[in-house]
C-alpha positions, 0 to 999 in steps of 0.5 A: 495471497497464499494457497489453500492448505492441503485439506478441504477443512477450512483453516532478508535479514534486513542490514543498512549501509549508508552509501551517500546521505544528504545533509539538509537544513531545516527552517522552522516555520509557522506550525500551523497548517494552510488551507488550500482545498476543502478535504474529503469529509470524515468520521467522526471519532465516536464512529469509528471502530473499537478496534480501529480504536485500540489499533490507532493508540497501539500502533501509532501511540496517537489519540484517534483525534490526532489520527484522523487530524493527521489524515486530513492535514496528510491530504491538504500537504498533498494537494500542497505539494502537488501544486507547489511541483507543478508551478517550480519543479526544479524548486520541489523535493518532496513533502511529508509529515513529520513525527510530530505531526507536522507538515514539511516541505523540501525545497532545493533553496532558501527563497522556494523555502521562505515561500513555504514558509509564508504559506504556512508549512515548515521547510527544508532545504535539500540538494536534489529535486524530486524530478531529479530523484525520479529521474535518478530512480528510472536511470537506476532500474534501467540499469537494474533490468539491464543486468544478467538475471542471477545478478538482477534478481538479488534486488527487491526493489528501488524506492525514494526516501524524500525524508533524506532526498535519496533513493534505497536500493533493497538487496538481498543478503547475499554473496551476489547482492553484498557483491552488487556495485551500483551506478557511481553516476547515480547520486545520493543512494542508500543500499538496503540487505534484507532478509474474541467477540462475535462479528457485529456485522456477519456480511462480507466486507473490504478486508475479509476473506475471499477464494480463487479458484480455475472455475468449479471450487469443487473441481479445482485441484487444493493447490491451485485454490487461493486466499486472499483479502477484499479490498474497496467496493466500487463501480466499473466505468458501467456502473456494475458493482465490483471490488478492488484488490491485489492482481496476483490474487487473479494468478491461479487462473491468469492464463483462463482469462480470470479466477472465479471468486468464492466466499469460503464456507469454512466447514466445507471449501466444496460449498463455498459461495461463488461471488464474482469473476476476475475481469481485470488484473495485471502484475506488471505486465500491462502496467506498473500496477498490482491490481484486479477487478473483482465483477460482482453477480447477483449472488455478491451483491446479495451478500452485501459486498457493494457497501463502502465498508470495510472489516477489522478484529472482531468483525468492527467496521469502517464506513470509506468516506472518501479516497486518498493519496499517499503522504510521506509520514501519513497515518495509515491503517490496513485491513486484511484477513489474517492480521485485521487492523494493523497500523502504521505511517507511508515510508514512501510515496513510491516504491519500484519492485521488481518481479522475476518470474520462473520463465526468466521474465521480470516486471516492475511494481510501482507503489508505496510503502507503509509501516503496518505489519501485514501477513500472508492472506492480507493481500487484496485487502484495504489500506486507508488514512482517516476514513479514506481509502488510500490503496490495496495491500499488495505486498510485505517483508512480514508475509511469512510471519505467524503473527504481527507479534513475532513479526515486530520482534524479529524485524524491528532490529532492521528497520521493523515490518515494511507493507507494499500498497498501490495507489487506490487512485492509480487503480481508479484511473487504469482500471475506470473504476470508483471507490463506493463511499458513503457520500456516493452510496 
């Protein structure tokens, strides 16, 4: 999210040190990927995008063929992996695709890795499971949250890295965080310093610009009006039409018990278009999540934000066929108002960020981690793999960047631009909402 300008006219250093890294084995297995669920159907090529397009072959240097065949292979590892956890989870590592495009699995010994193998995976052995670095990971942000509040709010957040079996602690660089000493207990933790063309389609969509504001737009102090970006239409647990975004979009007017929602007239903020009303949001506080539910009146259906449609450069669009989950080494692209379609690959299946607030109270956001570049304005909106909706942006190292170009540039020496996401799965299962999709429609 950010705040309106003043005007009514609408207008860590990052430094890695390795503290311990496991070595792991790989055997190469057959390369063929095994069929286990029938994946959620989805576009074909010819329909997605131009932009998405040039985005996809941009960002990812893959062919639109390839970036839709990732997806859909991403999907059917998950289902993989899930099954393979619940059946021999002191056997399970983690899962992910690889650079090339091809699925992983680790395994915490040669005979769970011969049965990847012969199901047709490539496997790799490591030392730790993956409870135990969840495990690890919950040990290491009870003892973050137990800390004085100078000291635990030098650490932006805790995530797993599956790709090397270990957790990464990211610090701020500086004297306290350089000064930090982790858990000896802890094992295998790594610590992180931080620092065109007319729209085809004038209705609003996932990813474009939305305004919060405490009730009246007309009435509400410039300070206190928001922007950010759309996320998913769905349906509520009645079936009423609402969109899905960011939860700290909802902040302005959290303690009246919801921000009302308006789509900006961008000559006059005055007569905007009032579109809805937050009825559910959290920033950790009732959950681990970052998410809110937009309700949608008469006047943001009419508008057309009730279709499985999502927007990005030159007003393109993107029709949700499905939902996702996140795969390490999937392909994702993000949709959000300041920097349209960016893409990039999930880092991580889960991250913990914690939050502290001026009061001193702290919260924790759970998510995931991709590697498109998004900016200030971009949260809310829609981060998808293939054609399937896989979650809402909720935060980025890039956010006070001008541009995704500048971004690039001054992050790539340290690791390049880093996006927070939250499951779009998870906000359907907290929240009893549904993703619309095209099948659904």
């Amino acid at each position: 999210m950010r705040l309106l300008p003043a005007s009514r006219a609408a207008r860590s250093t990052a430094r890695r040190v390795a503290v311990a890294a496991a070595s792991a084995v790989l055997l190469v297995g057959p390369l063929t990927t095994a069929a286990h669920a029938s994946p959620a159907e989805q576009l074909p090529v010819p329909d997605l995008p131009a932009e998405l397009v040039d985005a996809i072959t941009r960002d990812l240097g893959i062919s639109p063929e390839e970036y839709l065949d990732r997806a859909a292979r991403a999907q059917a590892l998950g289902d993989y992996a899930r099954s393979f956890r619940a059946e021999s989870p002191d056997d399970y590592a983690g899962a992910w695709l690889g650079e090339d495009g091809q699925p992983v699995v680790a395994v915490t010994n040669r005979d769970a890795a011969e049965k990847a193998q012969k199901d047709g995976y490539r496997a790799t052995v490591a030392p730790l499971s993956a409870d135990g670095l969840e495990q690890a990971l919950a040990e290491l942000n009870r003892w973050v949250s137990a800390l004085p509040r100078e000291v635990s709010s030098q650490v932006n957040s805790t995530s797993i890295d599956v790709l090397n079996n270990q957790l990464v602690v990211d610090v701020l660089n500086s004297p306290v965080g350089r000064a930090l000493n982790l858990p000896s207990l802890i094992a295998n933790v790594q610590v992180q310093l931080s620092p065109g063309l007319p729209p085809n389609d004038p209705a609003p969509l996932g990813g474009d610009t939305y305004l919060t504001a405490d009730g009246d737009v007309r009435t509400t102090p410039l300070e206190r009006i928001g922007i950010c970006s759309f996320g998913f239409s769905g349906v509520d647990a009645n079936g009423d039409p609402v969109n899905l975004t960011a939860g700290h979009c909802d902040a302005v007017a959290r303690e009246q018990g919801g921000s009302t929602v308006y789509l900006p007239n961008r000559e006059d903020i005055d007569a905007s278009t009032k579109i809805g009303t937050f009825t559910q949001s959290t920033v950790g506080t009732d959950s681990t999540l970052d998410y809110g539910v937009i309700s949608l009146d008469e006047a943001g259906v009419a508008a057309g934000l009730n279709r499985p449609v999502v927007r990005g450069g030159n007003g393109s669009t993107l029709t949700i066929t499905g939902t996702a989950v996140p795969v390490v080494g999937a392909p994702v692209c993000k949709s959000g108002q300041s920097s349209s379609f960016t893409c990039g690959v999930v880092a991580a299946e889960r991250v913990e960020t914690q939050l502290v607030y001026n009061s001193g109270f702290s919260s924790t956001i759970r998510g995931f981690a991709t590697t498109a570049c998004t900016l200030s304005g971009d949260s809310g909106g829609s981060i998808v793999t293939g054609t399937l909706a896989l979650g809402v942006i909720s935060g980025s190292n890039s956010a006070g960047a001008p541009n995704c170009v500048e971004a690039n540039l001054v992050l790539a020496p340290n690791g390049g631009t880093s996006s927070l996401g939250i499951s779009i799965r998870d906000i359907e299962n907290a929240t009893g909402s549904t993703v619309r999709t095209i099948n659904a429609a």
